[in-house]
C-alpha positions as CSV (number, residue, x, y, z in Angstrom):
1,X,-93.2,87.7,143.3
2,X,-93.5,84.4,144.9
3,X,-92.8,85.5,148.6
4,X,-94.9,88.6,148.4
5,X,-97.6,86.9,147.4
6,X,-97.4,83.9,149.2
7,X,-96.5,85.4,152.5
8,X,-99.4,88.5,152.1
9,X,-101.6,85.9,151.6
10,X,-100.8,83.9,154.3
11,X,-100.7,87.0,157.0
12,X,-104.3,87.8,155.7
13,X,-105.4,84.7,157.1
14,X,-104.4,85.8,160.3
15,X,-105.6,89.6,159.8
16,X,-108.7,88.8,158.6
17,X,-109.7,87.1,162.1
18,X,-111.0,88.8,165.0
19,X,-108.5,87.2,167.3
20,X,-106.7,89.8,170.0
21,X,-102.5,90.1,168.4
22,X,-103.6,89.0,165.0
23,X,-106.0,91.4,163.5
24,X,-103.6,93.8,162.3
25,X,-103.0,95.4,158.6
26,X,-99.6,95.6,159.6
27,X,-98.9,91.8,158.6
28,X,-98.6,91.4,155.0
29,X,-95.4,94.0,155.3
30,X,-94.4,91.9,158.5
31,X,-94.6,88.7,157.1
32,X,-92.6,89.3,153.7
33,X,-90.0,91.2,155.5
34,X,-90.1,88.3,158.1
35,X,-89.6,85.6,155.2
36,X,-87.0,87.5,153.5
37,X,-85.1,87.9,156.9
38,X,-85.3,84.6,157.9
39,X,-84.3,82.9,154.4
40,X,-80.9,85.1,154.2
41,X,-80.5,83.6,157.7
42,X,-81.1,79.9,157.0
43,X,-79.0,80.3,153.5
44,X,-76.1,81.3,155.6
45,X,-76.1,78.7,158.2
46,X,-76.1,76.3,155.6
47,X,-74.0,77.4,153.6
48,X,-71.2,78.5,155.6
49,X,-70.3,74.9,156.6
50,X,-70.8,73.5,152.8
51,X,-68.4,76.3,151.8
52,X,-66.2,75.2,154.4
53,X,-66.5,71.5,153.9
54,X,-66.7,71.1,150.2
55,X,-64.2,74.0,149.7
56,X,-66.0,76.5,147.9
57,X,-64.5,79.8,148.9
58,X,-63.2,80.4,145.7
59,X,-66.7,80.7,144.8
60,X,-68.6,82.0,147.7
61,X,-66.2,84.8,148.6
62,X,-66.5,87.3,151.8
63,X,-68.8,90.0,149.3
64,X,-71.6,87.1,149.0
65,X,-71.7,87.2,152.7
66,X,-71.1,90.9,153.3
67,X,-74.0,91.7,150.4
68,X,-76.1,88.6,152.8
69,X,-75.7,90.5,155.8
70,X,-76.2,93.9,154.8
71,X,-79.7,92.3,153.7
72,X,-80.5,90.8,157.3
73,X,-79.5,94.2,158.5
74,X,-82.3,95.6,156.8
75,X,-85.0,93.3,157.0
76,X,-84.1,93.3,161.1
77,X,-84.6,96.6,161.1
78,X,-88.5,96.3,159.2
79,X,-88.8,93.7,161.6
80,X,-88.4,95.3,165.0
81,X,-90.3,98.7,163.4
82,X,-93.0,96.0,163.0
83,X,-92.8,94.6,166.3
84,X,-92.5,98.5,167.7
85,X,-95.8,98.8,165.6
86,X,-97.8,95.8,167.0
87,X,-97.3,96.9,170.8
88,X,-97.8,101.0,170.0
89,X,-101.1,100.4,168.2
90,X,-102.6,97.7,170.7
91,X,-101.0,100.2,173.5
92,X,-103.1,103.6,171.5
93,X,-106.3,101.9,170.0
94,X,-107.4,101.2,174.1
95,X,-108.8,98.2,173.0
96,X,-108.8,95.8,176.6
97,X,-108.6,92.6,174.6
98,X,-105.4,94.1,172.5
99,X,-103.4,95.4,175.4
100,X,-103.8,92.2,177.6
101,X,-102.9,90.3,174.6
102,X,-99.6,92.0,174.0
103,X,-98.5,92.6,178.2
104,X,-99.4,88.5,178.1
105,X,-97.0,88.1,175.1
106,X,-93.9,90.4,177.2
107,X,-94.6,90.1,180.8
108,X,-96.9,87.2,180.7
109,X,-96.7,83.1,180.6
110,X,-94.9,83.2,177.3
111,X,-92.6,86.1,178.1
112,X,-89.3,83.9,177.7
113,X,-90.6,83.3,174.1
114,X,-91.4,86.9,173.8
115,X,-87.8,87.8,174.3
116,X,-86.6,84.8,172.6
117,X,-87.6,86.2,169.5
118,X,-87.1,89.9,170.2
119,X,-83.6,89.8,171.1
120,X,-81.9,87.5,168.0
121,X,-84.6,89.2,165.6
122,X,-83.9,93.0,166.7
123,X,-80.9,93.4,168.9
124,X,-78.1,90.8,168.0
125,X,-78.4,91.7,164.1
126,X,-77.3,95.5,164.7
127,X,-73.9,94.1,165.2
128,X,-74.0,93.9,161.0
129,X,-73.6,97.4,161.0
130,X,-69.9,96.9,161.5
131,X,-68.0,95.9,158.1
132,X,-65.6,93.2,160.9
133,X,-68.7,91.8,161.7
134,X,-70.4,91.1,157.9
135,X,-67.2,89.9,156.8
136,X,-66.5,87.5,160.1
137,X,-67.4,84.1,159.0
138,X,-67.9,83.1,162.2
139,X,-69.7,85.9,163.6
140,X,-71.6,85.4,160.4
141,X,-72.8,82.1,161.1
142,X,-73.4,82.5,165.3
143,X,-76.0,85.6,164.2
144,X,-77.7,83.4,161.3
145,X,-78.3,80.5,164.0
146,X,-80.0,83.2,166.6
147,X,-81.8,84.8,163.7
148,X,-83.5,81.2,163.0
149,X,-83.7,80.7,166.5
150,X,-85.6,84.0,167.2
151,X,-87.9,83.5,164.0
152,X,-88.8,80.1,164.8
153,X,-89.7,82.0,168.6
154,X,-91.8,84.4,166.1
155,X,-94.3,82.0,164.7
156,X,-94.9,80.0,168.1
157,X,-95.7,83.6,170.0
158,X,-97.4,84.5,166.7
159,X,-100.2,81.1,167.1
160,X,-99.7,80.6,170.4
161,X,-100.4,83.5,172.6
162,X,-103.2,84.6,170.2
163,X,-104.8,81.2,171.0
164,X,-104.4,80.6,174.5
165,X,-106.6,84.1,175.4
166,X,-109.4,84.6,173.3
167,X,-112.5,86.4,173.8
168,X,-113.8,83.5,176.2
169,X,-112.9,83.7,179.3
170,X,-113.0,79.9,179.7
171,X,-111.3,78.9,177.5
172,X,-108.2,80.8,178.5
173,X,-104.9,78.7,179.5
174,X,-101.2,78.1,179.2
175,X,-99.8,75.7,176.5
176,X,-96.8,73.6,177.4
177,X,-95.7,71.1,174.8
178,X,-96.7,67.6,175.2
179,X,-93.9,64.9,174.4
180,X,-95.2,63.8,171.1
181,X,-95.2,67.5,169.6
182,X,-91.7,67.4,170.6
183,X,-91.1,64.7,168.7
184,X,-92.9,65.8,165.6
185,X,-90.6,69.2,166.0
186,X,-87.1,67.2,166.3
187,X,-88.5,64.8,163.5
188,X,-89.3,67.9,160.9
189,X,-85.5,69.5,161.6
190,X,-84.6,65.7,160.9
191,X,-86.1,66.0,158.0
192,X,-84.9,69.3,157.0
193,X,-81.5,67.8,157.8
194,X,-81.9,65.1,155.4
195,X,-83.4,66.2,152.4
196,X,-80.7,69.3,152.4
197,X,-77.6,66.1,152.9
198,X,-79.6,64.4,150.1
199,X,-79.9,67.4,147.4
200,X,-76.3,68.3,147.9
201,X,-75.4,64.7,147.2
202,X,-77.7,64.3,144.2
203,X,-76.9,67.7,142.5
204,X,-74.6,70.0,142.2
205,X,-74.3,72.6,145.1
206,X,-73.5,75.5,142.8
207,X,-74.7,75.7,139.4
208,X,-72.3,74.9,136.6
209,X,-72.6,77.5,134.1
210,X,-71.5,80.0,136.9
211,X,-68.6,77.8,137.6
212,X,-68.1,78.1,133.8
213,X,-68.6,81.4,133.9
214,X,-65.2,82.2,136.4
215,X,-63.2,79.7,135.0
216,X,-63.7,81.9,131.7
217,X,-63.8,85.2,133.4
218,X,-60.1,83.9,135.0
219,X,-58.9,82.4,131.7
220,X,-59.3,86.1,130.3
221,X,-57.5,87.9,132.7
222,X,-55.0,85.9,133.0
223,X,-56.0,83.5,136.0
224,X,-55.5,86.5,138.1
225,X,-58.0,87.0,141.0
C-alpha cells in the first residue's frame, strides 16, 4: 500500500502540471512499476556482496534471486510499455509542444541520457528470460547495477528535459551540471553508502526468527538440505 500510494501521489504532481513530457495519466502506473523495478534492483546489488561477504548463502539461496529477477523481468517490461506509451501518445495527440518535447528527449541535447535510461531499463533486463541468467550471481548483480544506473537516468530526463523547454521560448536552454551539484550527488551515494555499512553493523542483516525458523525446519528433517 505504501508504494502505491506514495508513488501515485507523487506522479500526480507531475501530471497535474501543464508542462510538455509531464502531463500524462499514464504516470501513476509508471511510477509504481518504476519504484517496484528499481527497489528489486538496489536490493540485489546490495545484497549480493553482503551474502558474499558475511556468508549468507545458506540463507539467501539461488530461488530468492531467481524469484528477484523474475520480478525485474516484469516490471521492465511495464516499464518500456510505458515509455512505448509516452512517445505514441505525444507522437498521435499532434500536440507541437508534446512532440518537440519527446524528439528533444531522443534525438535532442539530452539524448545520451535518453538512451542511458532506455537501454539498462528495457533492453539489458530481457536477458532474465533465460533461467542461466536469473540464477547467475554475477550476471545478477552486473544487470541490478545498469538497472540503477538507467533509473537514476529516468528521473534526471524525467525533471530535466521537461524543464529546460517550456512553453516560453526564452526561457529555453541546456542544463549541464555545475561542480557543486556534483558534489551534492557523490555526497548523497556517500551517504547512502554509509548509513547501509552502519545498519548492517548495528543490527542484524537477516531477521532472527527466520534464522530460527531453518535451523528448526533442518533440525526436523534431519539437518538435510
Amino acid at each position: 500500500p505504501l508504494v502505491l500510494s506514495v508513488h501515485s501521489v507523487v506522479s500526480w504532481d507531475f501530471a497535474m502540471s501543464i508542462v510538455p513530457g509531464w502531463h500524462a495519466t499514464i504516470f501513476a502506473p509508471y511510477f509504481v512499476a518504476g519504484a517496484i523495478f528499481s527497489g528489486f534492483a538496489m536490493v540485489l546489488t546490495v545484497l549480493i556482496p553482503v551474502r558474499r561477504i558475511y556468508g549468507l548463502e545458506r540463507y539467501l539461496t539461488l530461488y530468492h534471486f531467481d524469484m528477484m529477477a523474475r520480478f525485474i523481468l516484469l516490471t521492465s517490461l511495464i516499464v518500456g510499455y510505458s515509455y512505448g506509451i509516452e512517445y505514441f501518445v505525444a507522437w498521435y495527440s499532434g500536440v507541437e509542444a508534446e512532440k518537440s518535447s519527446f524528439w528533444l528527449r531522443a534525438f535532442g541535447p539530452y539524448w545520451i541520457s535518453t538512451w542511458a535510461m532506455i537501454i539498462p531499463n528495457v533492453v539489458i533486463p530481457q536477458i532474465f528470460w533465460f533461467k542461466w541468467a536469473r540464477q547467475s550471481i554475477p550476471i545478477l548483480f552486473i544487470v541490478s547495477v545498469f538497472v540503477n544506473i538507467g533509473m537514476w537516468f529516468e528521473r534526471y530526463v524525467i525533471i530535466i528535459t521537461g524543464l529546460s523547454r517550456e512553453y516560453v521560448p526564452s526561457v529555453w536552454g541546456v542544463y549541464t551540471p555545475s561542480i557543486p551539484e556534483l558534489i551534492v550527488l557523490a555526497g548523497s551515494f556517500a551517504l547512502f553508502g554509509f548509513a547501509f555499512l552502519l545498519f548492517i553493523k548495528l543490527f542484524p542483516v537477516i531477521a532472527i526468527a527466520e534464522v530460527k525458523e531453518l535451523e528448526i525446519h533442518d533440525k526436523a528433517h534431519g539437518g538435510a538440505h
